[in-house]
N, C-alpha and C positions, 0 to 999 in steps of 0.2 A: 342144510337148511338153518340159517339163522332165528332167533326165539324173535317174537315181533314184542313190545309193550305195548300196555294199554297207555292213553291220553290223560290219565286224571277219569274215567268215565265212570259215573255214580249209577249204578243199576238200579237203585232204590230211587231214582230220584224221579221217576214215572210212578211210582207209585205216594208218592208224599202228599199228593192233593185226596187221592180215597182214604190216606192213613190219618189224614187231618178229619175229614168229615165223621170216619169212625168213631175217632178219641172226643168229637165234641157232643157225642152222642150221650146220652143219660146212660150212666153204666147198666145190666142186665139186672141186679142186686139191688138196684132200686128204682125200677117200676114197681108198679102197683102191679099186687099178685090177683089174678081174675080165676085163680086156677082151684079147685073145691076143698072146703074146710076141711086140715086134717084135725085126725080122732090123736091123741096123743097119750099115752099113758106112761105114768111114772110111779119111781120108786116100784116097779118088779125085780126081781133079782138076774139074772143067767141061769142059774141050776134048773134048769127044767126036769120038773116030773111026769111021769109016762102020763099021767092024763092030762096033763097040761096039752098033749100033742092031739088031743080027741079033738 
């Protein structure tokens, strides 16, 4: 059995018109967040003490 070659043929290239509509999309990082006020707190340490865990 001889090896057959491919033509030049771009398998990606069925997908170039959805990969364009994606990338002209508003990236995910900057919509508007609708999603509920986080609590934040700072300056705590790591060392946690056993009643810190209560």
């Amino acid at each position: 059995m001889g090896l057959f070659r491919r033509k030049g043929k771009d398998d990606f290239k069925a997908l170039s018109k959805q990969r364009r509509v994606v990338e002209d999309e508003q990236p995910w990082f900057a919509q508007d967040d609708d999603g509920p006020e986080l609590d934040i707190e700072t300056g705590i340490g790591s060392n946690l003490r056993r009643d810190d865990a209560d």
